[in-house]
C-alpha positions as CSV (number, residue, x, y, z in Angstrom):
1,X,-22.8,9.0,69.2
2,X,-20.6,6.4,67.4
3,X,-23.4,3.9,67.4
4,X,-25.6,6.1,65.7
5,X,-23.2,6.8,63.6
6,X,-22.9,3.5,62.3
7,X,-26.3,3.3,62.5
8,X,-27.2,6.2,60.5
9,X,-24.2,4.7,57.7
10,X,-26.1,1.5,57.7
11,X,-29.3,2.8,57.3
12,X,-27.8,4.7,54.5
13,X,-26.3,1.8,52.9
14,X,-29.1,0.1,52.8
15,X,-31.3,2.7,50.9
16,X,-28.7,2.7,48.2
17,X,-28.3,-1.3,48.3
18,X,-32.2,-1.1,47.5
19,X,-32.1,1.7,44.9
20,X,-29.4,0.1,42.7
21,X,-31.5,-3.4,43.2
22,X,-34.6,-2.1,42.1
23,X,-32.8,0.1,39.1
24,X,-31.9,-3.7,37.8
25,X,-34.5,-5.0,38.0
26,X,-36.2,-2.4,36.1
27,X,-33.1,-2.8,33.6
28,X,-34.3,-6.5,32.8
29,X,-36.8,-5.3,31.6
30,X,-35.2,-4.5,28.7
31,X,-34.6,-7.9,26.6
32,X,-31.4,-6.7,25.3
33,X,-29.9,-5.9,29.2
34,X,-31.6,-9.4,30.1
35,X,-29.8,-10.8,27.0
36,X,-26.2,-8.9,27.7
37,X,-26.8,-10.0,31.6
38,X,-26.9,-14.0,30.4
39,X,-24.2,-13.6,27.4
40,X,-21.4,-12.3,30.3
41,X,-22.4,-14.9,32.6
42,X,-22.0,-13.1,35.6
43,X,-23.7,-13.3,39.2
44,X,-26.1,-10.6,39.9
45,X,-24.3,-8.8,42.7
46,X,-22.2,-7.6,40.2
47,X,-25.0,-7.1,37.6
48,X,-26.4,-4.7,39.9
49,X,-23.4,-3.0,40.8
50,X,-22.5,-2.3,36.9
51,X,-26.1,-1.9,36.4
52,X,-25.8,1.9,34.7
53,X,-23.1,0.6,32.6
54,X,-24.1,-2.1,31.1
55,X,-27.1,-0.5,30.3
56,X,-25.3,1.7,28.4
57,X,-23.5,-1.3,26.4
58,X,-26.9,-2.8,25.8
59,X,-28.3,0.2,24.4
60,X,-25.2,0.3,21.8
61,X,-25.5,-3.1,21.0
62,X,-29.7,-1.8,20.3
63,X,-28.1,0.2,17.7
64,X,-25.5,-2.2,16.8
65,X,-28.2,-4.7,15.4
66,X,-29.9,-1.9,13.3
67,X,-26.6,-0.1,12.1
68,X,-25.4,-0.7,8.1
69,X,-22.3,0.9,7.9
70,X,-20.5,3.5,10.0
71,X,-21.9,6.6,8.8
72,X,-24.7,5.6,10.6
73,X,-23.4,4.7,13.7
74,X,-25.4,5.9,16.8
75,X,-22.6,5.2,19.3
76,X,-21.0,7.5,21.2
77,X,-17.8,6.5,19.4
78,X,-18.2,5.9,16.0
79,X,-17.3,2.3,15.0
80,X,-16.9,0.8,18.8
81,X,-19.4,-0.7,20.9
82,X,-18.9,0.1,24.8
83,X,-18.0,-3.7,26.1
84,X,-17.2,-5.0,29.3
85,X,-15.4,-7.8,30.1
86,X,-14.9,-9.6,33.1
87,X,-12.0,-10.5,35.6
88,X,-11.9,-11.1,39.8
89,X,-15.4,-10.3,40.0
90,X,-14.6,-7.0,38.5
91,X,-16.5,-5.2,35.2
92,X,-13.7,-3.7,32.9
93,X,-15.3,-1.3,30.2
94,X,-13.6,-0.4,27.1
95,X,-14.6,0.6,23.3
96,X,-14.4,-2.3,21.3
97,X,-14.5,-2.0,17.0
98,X,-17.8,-3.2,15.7
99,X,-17.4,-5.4,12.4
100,X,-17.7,-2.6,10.3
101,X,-15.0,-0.9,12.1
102,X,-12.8,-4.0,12.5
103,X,-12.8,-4.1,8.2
104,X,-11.3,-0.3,7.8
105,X,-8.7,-0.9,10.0
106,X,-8.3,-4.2,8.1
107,X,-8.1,-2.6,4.5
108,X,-6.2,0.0,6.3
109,X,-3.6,-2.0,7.7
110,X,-2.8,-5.0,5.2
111,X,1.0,-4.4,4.4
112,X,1.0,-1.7,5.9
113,X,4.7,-0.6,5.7
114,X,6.0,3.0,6.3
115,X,9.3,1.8,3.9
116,X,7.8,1.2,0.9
117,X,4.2,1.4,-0.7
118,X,3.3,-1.6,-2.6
119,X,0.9,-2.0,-6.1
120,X,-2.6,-1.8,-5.3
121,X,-3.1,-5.5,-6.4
122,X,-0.3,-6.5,-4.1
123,X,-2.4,-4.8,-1.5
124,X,-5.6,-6.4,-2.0
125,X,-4.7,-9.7,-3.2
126,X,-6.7,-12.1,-1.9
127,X,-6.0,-16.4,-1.7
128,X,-9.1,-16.6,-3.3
129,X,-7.9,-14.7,-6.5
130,X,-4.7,-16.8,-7.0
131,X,-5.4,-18.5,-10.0
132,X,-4.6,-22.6,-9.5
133,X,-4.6,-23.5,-13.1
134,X,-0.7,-23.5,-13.4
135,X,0.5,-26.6,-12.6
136,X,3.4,-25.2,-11.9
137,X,2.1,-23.1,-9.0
138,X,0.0,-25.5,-7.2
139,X,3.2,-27.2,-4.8
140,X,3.5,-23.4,-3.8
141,X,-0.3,-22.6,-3.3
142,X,-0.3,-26.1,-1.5
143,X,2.1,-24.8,1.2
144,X,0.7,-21.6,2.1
145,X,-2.7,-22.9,2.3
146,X,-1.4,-25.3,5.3
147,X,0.8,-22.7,6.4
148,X,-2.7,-20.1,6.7
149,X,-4.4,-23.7,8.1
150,X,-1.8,-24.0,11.0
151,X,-0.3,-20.3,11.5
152,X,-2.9,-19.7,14.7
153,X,-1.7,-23.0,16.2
154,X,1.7,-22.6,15.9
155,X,3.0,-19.5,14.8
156,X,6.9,-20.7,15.1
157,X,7.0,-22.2,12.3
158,X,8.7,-21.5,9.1
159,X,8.7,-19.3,6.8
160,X,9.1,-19.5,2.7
161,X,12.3,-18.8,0.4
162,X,10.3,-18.7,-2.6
163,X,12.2,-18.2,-5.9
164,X,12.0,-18.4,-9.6
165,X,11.3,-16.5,-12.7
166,X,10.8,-13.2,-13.3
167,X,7.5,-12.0,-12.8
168,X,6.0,-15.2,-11.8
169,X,3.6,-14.2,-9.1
170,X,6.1,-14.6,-5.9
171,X,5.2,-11.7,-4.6
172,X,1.4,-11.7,-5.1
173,X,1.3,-15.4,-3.4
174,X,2.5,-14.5,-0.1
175,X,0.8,-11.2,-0.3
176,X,-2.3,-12.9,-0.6
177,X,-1.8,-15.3,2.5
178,X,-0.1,-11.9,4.2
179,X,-3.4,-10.5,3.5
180,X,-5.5,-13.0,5.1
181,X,-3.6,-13.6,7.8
182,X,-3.5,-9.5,8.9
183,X,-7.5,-9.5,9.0
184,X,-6.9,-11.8,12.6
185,X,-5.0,-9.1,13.9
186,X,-1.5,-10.2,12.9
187,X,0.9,-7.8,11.7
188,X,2.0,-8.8,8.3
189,X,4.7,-6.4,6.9
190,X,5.6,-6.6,3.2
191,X,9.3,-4.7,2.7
192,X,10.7,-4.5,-0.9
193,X,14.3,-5.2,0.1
194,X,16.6,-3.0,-1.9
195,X,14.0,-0.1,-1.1
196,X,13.9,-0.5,2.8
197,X,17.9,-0.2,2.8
198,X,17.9,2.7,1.0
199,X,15.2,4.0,3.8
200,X,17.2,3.0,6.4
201,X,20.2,4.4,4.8
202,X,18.2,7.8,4.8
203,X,16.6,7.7,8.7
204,X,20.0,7.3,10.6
205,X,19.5,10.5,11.9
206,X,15.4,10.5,12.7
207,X,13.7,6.9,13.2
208,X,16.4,4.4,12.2
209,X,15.7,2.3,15.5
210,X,12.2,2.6,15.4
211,X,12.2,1.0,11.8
212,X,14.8,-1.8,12.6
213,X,12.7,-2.6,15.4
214,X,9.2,-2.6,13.9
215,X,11.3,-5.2,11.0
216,X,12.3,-7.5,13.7
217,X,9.4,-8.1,15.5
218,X,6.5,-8.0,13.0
219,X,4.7,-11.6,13.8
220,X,4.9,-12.1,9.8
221,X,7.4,-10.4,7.4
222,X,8.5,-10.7,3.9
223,X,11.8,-9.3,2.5
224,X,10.6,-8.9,-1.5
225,X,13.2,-9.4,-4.1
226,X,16.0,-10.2,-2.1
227,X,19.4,-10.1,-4.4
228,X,18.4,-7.6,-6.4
229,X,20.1,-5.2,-4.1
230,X,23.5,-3.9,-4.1
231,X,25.5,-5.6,-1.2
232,X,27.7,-4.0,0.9
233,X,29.5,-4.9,4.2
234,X,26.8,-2.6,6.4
235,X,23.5,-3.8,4.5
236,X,24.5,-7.3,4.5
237,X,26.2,-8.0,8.0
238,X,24.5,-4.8,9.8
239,X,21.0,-4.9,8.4
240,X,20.2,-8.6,7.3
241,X,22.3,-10.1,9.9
242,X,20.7,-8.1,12.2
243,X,17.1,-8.9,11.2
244,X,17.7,-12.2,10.9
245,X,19.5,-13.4,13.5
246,X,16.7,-11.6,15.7
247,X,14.0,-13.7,13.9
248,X,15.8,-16.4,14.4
249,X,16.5,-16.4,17.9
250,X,12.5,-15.7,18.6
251,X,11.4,-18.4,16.0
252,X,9.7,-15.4,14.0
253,X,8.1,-16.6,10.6
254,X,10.5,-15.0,8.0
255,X,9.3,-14.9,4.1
256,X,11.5,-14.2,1.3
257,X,10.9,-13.6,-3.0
258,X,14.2,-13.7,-5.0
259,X,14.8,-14.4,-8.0
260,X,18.1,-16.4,-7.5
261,X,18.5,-19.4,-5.9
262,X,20.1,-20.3,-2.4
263,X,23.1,-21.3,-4.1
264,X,23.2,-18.0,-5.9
265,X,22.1,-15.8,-3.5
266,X,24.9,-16.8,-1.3
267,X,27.5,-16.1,-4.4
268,X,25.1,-12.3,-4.5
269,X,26.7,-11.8,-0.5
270,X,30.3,-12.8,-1.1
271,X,31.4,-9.5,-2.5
272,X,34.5,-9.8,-2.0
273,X,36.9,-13.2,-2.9
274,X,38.6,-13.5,0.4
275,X,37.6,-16.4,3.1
276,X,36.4,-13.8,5.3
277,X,33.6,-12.8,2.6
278,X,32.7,-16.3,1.9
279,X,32.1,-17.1,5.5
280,X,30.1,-13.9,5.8
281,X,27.7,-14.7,3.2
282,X,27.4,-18.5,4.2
283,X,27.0,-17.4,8.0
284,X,24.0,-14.9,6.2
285,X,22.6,-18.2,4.1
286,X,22.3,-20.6,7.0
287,X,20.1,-17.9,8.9
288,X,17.7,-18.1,5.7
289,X,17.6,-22.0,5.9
290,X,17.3,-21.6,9.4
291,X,14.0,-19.3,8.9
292,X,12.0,-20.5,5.9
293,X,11.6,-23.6,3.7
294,X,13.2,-23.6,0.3
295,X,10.7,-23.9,-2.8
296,X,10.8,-22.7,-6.5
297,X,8.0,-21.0,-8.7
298,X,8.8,-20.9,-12.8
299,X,6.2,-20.0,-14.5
300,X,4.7,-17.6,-17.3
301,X,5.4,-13.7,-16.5
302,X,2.3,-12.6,-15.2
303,X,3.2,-8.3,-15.6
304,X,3.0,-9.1,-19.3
């Protein structure tokens, strides 16, 4: 009885070994499965084993190729292609963003900050728009063009202290690269400092922790208008320690916009006249050098 047991299982075996051959080769057929099939590389005992699936990934990517926006996707999920990918001879399937999708979350997500909501032309600034005929500007635009040229290959390096006049463009320059940078995936978080402590100040009793920790880690931050806050022992040695000694310790890109210098900045934390102040602030200072690279923009006031 066991024998035909076996017998019977491997007769059984067989007949669905033979249907799911022949249901791929009537799938190649189909020049965009025979396409998918060559693009993933993969033997065709696995091809035949996925053979339903990825004839439901070829037949988005059909409507993929004829889609022009997403009100008139055809997927099954609006905006995402159903992908495989491959790994130990195994198919994975998930939902993938198509291009057009890939853009909204873009546009939705450049500095995207739950702390403070910046200018629409802060949010859309592009590196394309800065305008290079300021002399003035160029050593700045200079640096973050290398810095956007060498981010993906080494993304501990450092960030900018970029400070100058009043209304000057600071803000709008790293925005710009921020912007460019957050299309690859990156998050790029754009806080205006005396705004984000007076949010924090405000969440100690709802999502304090969650905030501090989004600040810290973000691949790419920049803390906007530094000094123009009031200091106090918790904002200064609490909060900006805090963040920055993090930061520092990973070799997180750090950007900051002030408009005082290093030098002055570090008289803006010594609130108080005793040693103990003084060391504070300096200990604050060296975590800044430590972080970014020093450079100055004065120029004409651009809010004019």
């Amino acid at each position: 009885m066991k024998k035909l047991s076996a017998q019977t299982n491997k007769f059984k075996k067989n007949d669905l070994d033979g249907a799911l051959k022949k249901a791929y080769v009537a799938a190649l057929k189909d020049p965009e499965f025979k396409k998918l099939i060559n693009h993933l590389k993969i033997t065709e005992d696995i091809a035949i084993k996925y053979t339903s699936k990825l004839e439901d990934t070829s037949i988005e990517l059909r409507n993929c190729h004829k889609c022009k926006g997403l009100n008139g996707c055809q997927n099954k999920v609006v905006g995402f292609v159903y992908y495989p990918s491959l790994s130990e001879n195994k198919l994975t399937f998930n939902y993938v963003a198509c291009k057009y999708k890939k853009k909204e979350i873009a546009d939705s997500e450049l500095i995207k900050t739950k702390f403070f909501q910046m200018p629409s032309e802060i949010k859309k600034a592009k590196m394309a728009d800065i305008d290079a005929k300021d002399a003035k500007r160029v050593p700045v635009i200079k640096w973050l063009t290398n810095f956007y040229k060498t981010y993906e290959k080494d993304i501990k390096q450092k960030g900018l202290f970029l400070h100058g006049s009043f209304g000057s463009g600071k803000t709008f320059l790293i925005s710009a690269l921020f912007n460019e940078l957050s299309r690859n995936d990156i998050k790029a978080i754009i806080i205006y400092y005396p705004e984000l402590l007076r949010s924090l100040k405000e969440s100690f009793a709802t999502d304090f922790d969650e905030r501090m920790y989004e600040i810290k880690t973000a691949d790419l931050i920049l803390l906007d208008d530094i000094g123009a806050e009031t200091v106090t022992n918790w904002n200064r040695d609490e909060i900006l320690g805090t963040i920055l000694q993090y930061r520092m310790d990973n070799k997180l890109p750090t950007f900051f916009t002030s408009n005082l210098t290093i030098a002055e900045l570090e008289n803006h934390f010594a609130i108080g006249k005793g040693s103990d102040d003084q060391i504070k602030a300096r200990r604050i200072i060296e975590r800044v050098k430590q972080l970014s690279e020093n450079l100055e923009l004065v120029s004409e006031n651009r809010r004019k």
